[in-house]
Residue, then its C-alpha position, 0 to 999 in steps of 0.5 A: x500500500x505505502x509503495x502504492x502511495x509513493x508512486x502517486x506522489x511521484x507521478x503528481x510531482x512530474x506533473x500531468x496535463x490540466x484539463x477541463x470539460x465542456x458541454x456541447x450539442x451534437x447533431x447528426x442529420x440524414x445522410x451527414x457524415x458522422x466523423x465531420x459532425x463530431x468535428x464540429x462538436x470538438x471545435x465548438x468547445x474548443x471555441x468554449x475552452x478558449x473563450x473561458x482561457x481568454x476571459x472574453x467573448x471574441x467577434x465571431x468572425x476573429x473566433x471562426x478564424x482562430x478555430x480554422x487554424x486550431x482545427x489542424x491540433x484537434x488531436x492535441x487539444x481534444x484528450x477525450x469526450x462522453x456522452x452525456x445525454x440522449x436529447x434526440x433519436x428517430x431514424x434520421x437526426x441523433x441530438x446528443x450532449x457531449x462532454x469533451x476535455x481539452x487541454x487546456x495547457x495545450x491550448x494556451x500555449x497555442x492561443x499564445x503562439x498565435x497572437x491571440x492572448x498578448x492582443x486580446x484586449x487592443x490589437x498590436x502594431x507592427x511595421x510591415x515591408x514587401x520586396x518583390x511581392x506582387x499585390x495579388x499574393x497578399x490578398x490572405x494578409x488580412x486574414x493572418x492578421x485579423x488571427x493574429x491581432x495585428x495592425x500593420x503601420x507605417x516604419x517607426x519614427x526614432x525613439x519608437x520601437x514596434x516588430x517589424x516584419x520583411x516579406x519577400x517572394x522568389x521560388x518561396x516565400x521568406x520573411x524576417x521579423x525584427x524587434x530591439x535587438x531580436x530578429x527571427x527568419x523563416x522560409x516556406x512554400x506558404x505565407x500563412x506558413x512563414x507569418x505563423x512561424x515568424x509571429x510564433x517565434x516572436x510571443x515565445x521570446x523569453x522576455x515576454x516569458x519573464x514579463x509573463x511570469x512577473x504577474x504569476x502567482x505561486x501558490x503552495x497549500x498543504x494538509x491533504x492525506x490522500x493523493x486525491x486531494x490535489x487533484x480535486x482542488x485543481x479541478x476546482x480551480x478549472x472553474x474559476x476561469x473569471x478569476x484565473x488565467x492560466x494556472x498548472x499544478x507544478x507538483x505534489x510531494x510528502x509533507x509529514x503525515x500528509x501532502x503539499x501541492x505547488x500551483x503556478x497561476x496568472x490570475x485575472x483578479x490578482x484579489x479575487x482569486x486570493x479571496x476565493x484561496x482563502x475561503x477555500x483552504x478555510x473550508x477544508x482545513x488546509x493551509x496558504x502559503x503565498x510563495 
């Protein structure tokens, strides 16, 4: 039994993925294919997922956009789903509930890639040159930047500082993003290819990284005496979205008798979530400690 329990604690201190639920109809018509229809399911709450990562309601056109760029990581978003209830069934429409997890880590870390969490509230100026591109092959630069939250302007004058990104198209396409002292290039078939590497490249500098991790919030509560207790209190973090970010469980180990938990979170109400902490650790009996 106690070689049982220390192999739990082990596997929580590596670590596991964060995930949570969504519930979403699904709908299957006369003569639809049933894999698309469960594919509609899946991105419908990814879109959910995303919104409650985002803590906003996104226009439903950036919304449709980013979804049709997440519909490529399906496979690593979605971990699972169930059936929740039978609304409907006749010999031509099945209406079902469906509960789907997503990743949610998974997620943000994508969301982040692309743009989406550093403009979700004001889009981002970038400067943007063209050598040898000929007009008509830039025609899906609106759609890359409407993903993305961007706003091209004219160059910088002295003493501004904001990405500036160099296309240029021969056999392939190639850009070259810069910004202060960083620049990253990147060559491909596609521009979609190359705006999205290049853009990838430039939200996960460690800089930005650093400022993130200035408004992180670490956590370590104590007092559990069953592996079980971790896992329940992560749960119901997942749905303190209004209040949270982003959060992971960073790692469970043996406290004396019982067992400590390590959370990393970036909160949206730096308060608001202290607050319901504080509650929650008094409910149960356990113990605060702000790291």
């Amino acid at each position: 039994m106690r070689r049982c329990f220390y192999g739990l604690c082990l596997l929580l201190v590596v670590g596991f993925p964060v995930f949570a639920d969504q519930e979403v109809p699904f709908v299957l018509g006369p003569e639809q294919d049933q894999t698309r229809a469960l594919y509609a399911a899946f991105d419908t709450a990814i879109g959910q997922e995303m919104e409650a990562i985002l803590g906003r309601t996104l226009p439903s056109s950036r919304k449709a956009l980013i979804l049709s760029v997440l519909s490529a990581d399906r496979n690593s978003l979605v971990t699972g789903y169930k059936e929740v209830v039978v609304l409907e069934s006749t010999n031509s429409t099945t209406a079902k509930k469906l509960l789907v997890r997503i990743s949610t880590s998974v997620l943000h870390k994508r969301l982040q890639e692309l743009g989406v969490v550093a403009t979700i509230d004001t889009p981002m100026s970038y400067a943007l040159t063209f050598s040898g591109v000929e007009p008509s092959l830039t025609k899906g630069l609106g759609v890359l930047q409407e993903i993305s939250g961007l706003v091209p302007r004219s160059l910088p004058e002295e003493g501004q500082s904001i990405p500036e990104l160099k296309l240029s198209k021969t056999d392939v396409w190639m850009g070259v993003l810069s910004y202060q002292q960083w620049q990253s290039s990147h060559s491909a078939q596609t521009l979609d290819e190359v705006w999205f590497e290049l853009w990838k490249a430039y939200f996960s500098r460690s800089d930005l990284a650093q400022a993130a991790t200035s408004n992180t919030l670490q956590v370590r509560i104590s007092g559990w005496l069953s592996g079980q207790g971790p896992m329940e209190f992560d749960r119901m973090l997942e749905t303190w979205s209004a209040d949270i970010g982003h959060k992971s469980l960073v790692g469970v180990e043996m406290d004396g008798p019982g067992l400590s938990a390590t959370w990393s979170i970036v909160p949206r109400s730096r308060e608001g979530v202290l607050q319901k902490l504080e509650e929650a650790v008094r409910f149960q009996g356990l113990v605060l400690e702000i790291l």
